[in-house]
C-alpha positions as CSV (number, residue, x, y, z in Angstrom):
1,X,174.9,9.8,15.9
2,X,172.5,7.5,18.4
3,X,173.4,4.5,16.0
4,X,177.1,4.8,15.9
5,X,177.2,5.3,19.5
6,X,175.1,2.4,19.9
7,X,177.4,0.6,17.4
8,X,180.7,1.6,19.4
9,X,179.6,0.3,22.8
10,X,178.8,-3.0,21.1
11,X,182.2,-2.9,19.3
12,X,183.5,-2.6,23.6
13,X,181.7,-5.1,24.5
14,X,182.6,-7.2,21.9
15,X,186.1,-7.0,22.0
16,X,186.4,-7.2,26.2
17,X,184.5,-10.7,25.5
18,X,187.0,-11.5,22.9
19,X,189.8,-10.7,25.7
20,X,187.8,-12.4,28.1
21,X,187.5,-15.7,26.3
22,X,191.1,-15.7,25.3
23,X,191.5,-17.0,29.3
24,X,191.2,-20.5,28.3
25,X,194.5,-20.2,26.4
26,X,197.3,-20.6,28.5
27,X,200.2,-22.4,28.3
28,X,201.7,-23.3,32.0
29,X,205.4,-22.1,32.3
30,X,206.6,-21.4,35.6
31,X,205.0,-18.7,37.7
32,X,203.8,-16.5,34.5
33,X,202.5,-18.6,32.0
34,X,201.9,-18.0,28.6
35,X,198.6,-16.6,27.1
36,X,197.2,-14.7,24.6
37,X,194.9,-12.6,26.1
38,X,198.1,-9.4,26.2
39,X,198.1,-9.9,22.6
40,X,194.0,-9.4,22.6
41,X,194.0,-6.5,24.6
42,X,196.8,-4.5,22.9
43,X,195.1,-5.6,19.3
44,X,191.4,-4.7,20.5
45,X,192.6,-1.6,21.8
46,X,194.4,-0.6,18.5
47,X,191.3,-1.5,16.3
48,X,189.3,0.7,18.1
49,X,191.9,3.7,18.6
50,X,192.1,6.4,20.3
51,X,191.2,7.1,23.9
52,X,187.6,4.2,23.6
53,X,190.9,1.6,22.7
54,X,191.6,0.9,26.2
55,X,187.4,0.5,27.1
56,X,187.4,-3.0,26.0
57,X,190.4,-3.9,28.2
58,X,188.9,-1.8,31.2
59,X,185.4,-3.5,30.8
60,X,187.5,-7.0,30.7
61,X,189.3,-6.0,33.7
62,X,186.2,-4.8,35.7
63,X,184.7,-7.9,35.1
64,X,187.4,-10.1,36.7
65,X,187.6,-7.5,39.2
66,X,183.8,-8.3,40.8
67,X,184.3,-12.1,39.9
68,X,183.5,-13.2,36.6
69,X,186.2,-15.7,35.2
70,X,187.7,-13.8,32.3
71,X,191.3,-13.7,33.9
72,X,193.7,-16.0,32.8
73,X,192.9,-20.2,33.5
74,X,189.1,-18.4,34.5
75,X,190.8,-16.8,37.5
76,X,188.8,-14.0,38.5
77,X,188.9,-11.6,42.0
78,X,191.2,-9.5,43.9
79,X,193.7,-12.2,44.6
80,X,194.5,-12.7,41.3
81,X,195.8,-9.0,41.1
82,X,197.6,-9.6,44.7
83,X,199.3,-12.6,43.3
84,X,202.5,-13.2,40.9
85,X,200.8,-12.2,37.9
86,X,198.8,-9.1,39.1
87,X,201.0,-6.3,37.3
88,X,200.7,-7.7,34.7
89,X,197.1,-7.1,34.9
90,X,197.6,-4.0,35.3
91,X,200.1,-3.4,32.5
92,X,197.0,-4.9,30.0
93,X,195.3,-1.3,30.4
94,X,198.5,0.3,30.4
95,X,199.7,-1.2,27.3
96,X,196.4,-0.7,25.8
97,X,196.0,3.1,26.2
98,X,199.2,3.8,24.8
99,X,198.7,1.6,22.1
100,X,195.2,3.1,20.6
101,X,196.7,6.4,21.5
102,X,199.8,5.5,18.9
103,X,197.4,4.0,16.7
104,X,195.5,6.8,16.1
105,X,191.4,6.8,15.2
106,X,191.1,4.1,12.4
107,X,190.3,5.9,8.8
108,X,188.5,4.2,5.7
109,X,191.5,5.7,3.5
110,X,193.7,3.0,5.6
111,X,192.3,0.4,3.4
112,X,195.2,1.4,1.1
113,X,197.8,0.5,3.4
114,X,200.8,3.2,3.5
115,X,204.3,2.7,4.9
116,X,203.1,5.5,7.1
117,X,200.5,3.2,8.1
118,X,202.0,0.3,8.6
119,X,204.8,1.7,10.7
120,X,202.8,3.6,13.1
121,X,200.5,0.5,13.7
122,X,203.9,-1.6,14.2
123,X,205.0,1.1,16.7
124,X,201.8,1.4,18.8
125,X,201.4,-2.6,19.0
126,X,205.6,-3.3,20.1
127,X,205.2,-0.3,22.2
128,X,201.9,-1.9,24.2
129,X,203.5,-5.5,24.4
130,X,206.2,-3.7,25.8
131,X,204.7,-1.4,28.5
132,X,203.0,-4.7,30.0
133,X,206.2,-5.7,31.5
134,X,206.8,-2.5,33.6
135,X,204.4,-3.2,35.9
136,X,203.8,-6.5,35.7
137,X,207.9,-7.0,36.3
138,X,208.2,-4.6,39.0
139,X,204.7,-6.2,41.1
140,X,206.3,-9.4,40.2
141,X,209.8,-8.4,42.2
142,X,207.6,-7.3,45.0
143,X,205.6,-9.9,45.1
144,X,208.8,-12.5,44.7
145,X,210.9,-10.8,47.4
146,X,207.9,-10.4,49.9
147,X,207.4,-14.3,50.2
148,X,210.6,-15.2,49.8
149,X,210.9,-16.7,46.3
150,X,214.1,-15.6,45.5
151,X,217.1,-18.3,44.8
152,X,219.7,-18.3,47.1
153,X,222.8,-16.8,45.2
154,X,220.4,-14.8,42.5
155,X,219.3,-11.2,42.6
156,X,215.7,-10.0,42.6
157,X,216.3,-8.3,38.6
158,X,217.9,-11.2,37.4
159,X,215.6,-14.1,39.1
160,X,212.3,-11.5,37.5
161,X,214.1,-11.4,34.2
162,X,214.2,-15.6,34.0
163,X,210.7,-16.1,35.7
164,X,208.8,-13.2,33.6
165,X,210.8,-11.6,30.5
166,X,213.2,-13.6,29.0
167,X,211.2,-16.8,28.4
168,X,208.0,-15.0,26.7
169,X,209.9,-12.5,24.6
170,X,209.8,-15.2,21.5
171,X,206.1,-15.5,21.6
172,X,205.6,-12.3,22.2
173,X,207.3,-11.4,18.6
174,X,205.2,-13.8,17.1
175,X,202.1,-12.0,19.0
176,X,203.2,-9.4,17.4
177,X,203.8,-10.3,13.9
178,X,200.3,-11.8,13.7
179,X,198.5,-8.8,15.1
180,X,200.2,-6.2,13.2
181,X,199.1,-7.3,9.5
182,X,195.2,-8.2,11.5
183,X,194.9,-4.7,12.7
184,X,196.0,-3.3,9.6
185,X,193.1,-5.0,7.5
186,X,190.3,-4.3,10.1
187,X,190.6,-0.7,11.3
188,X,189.5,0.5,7.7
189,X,186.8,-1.9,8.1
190,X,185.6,-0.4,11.6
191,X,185.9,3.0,10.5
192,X,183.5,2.3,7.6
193,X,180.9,1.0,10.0
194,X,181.4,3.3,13.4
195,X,182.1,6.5,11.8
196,X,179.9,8.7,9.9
197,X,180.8,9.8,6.3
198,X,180.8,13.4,7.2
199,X,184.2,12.2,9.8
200,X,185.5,10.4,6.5
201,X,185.8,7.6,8.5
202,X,187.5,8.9,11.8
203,X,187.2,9.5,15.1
204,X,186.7,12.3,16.0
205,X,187.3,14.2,19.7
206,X,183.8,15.2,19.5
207,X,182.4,12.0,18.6
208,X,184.5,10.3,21.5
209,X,183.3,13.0,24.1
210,X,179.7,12.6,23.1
211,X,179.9,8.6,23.7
C-alpha cells in the first residue's frame, strides 16, 4: 500500500512537470495564443482518473501561483490569472476534474480496448477541452470590457468568440484526436503499476482516500 502511494504521488508530480514544461509551446495568435499545455492537463488528468486526475493540474497551477514559470511563455504569478488569459487558467482544473471523473479509474482489462472504452475516454477528453472555455470565455469578456478592448460596432460575445473560440477550435480537434488514442494505450499501463492485483487494476475509493 506504502509503495503504490508512493508510486502515485510521483505519477502527480510527474505529470504537473509534464504540464509545466508544455509552457514553452505556444504559438502567438492574438490575445490567447495557442498551446498545448490544455491538451496536457485534460490527458494527465484522464490517465490518472478519478478524483487524483485533477492533482497534477492543481500542483501545476500552485506552482505558477507562488512564482515558478510553468504558465504559458514561463509566465508565472497572480497577474497572469488577472490578465486576458486567466479563466482559462482556471478552466485547466475544471476541465480536468470532470474529465478523470468521466474517465473513470484506469483498469488493466482496458488493454483490450472496448467500444465502451473507447467512447467513454472520447467523451471525458471533448467534454474537458470543452469546459476550459466557460471560464476562460466569460473572464475573458470581463476582462475585455473592463479595459476597453471591445471594437467599436462589435458586441462583447461576438468580439470573445473571434479573440478566444473560434480560431482554436481546429487545433483543439487535433488535440483531441491525438490524446484520445494516447490515453487509451497508457491507462492499462498505469493501472498495472499503481494498483494492486487484489483492485484488479483499479482505483479504488479506498485506495484514493488513504493517499
Amino acid at each position: 500500500m506504502k509503495n503504490k502511494s508512493i508510486l502515485k504521488i510521483s505519477f502527480i508530480a510527474m505529470f504537473a512537470a509534464i504540464i509545466s514544461f508544455s509552457s514553452f509551446l505556444k504559438i502567438p495568435l492574438g490575445p490567447i495564443p495557442i498551446v498545448l499545455q490544455n491538451m496536457f492537463c485534460i490527458l494527465c488528468a484522464v490517465l490518472i482518473g478519478g478524483i487524483l486526475g485533477s492533482a497534477p493540474v492543481a500542483l501545476f497551477l500552485f506552482a505558477g501561483l507562488i512564482g515558478l514559470p510553468v504558465y504559458s511563455g514561463f509566465t508565472s504569478g497572480i497577474a497572469v490569472w488577472v490578465g486576458p488569459t486567466g479563466g482559462f487558467l482556471a478552466g485547466y482544473f475544471l476541465g480536468a476534474l470532470i474529465a478523470s471523473l468521466i474517465a473513470g479509474s484506469p483498469k488493466v482489462q482496458e488493454k483490450k480496448i472496448s467500444a465502451k472504452t473507447a467512447i467513454k475516454i472520447s467523451i471525458a477528453i471533448l467534454c474537458g477541452m470543452i469546459i476550459i472555455y466557460i471560464p476562460g470565455v466569460i473572464h475573458f469578456a470581463k476582462w475585455a470590457t473592463a479595459f476597453s478592448r471591445i471594437p467599436e460596432g462589435k458586441s462583447v460575445f461576438t468580439y470573445t468568440l473571434v479573440a478566444c473560440v473560434i480560431p482554436y477550435i481546429p487545433g483543439d480537434i487535433i488535440k483531441c484526436v491525438i490524446a484520445i488514442p494516447v490515453a487509451l494505450k497508457v491507462r492499462p499501463i498505469l493501472a498495472q503499476y499503481l494498483y494492486s492485483k487484489k483492485h484488479k487494476g483499479t482505483f479504488s475509493d479506498k485506495n484514493n482516500e488513504s493517499l
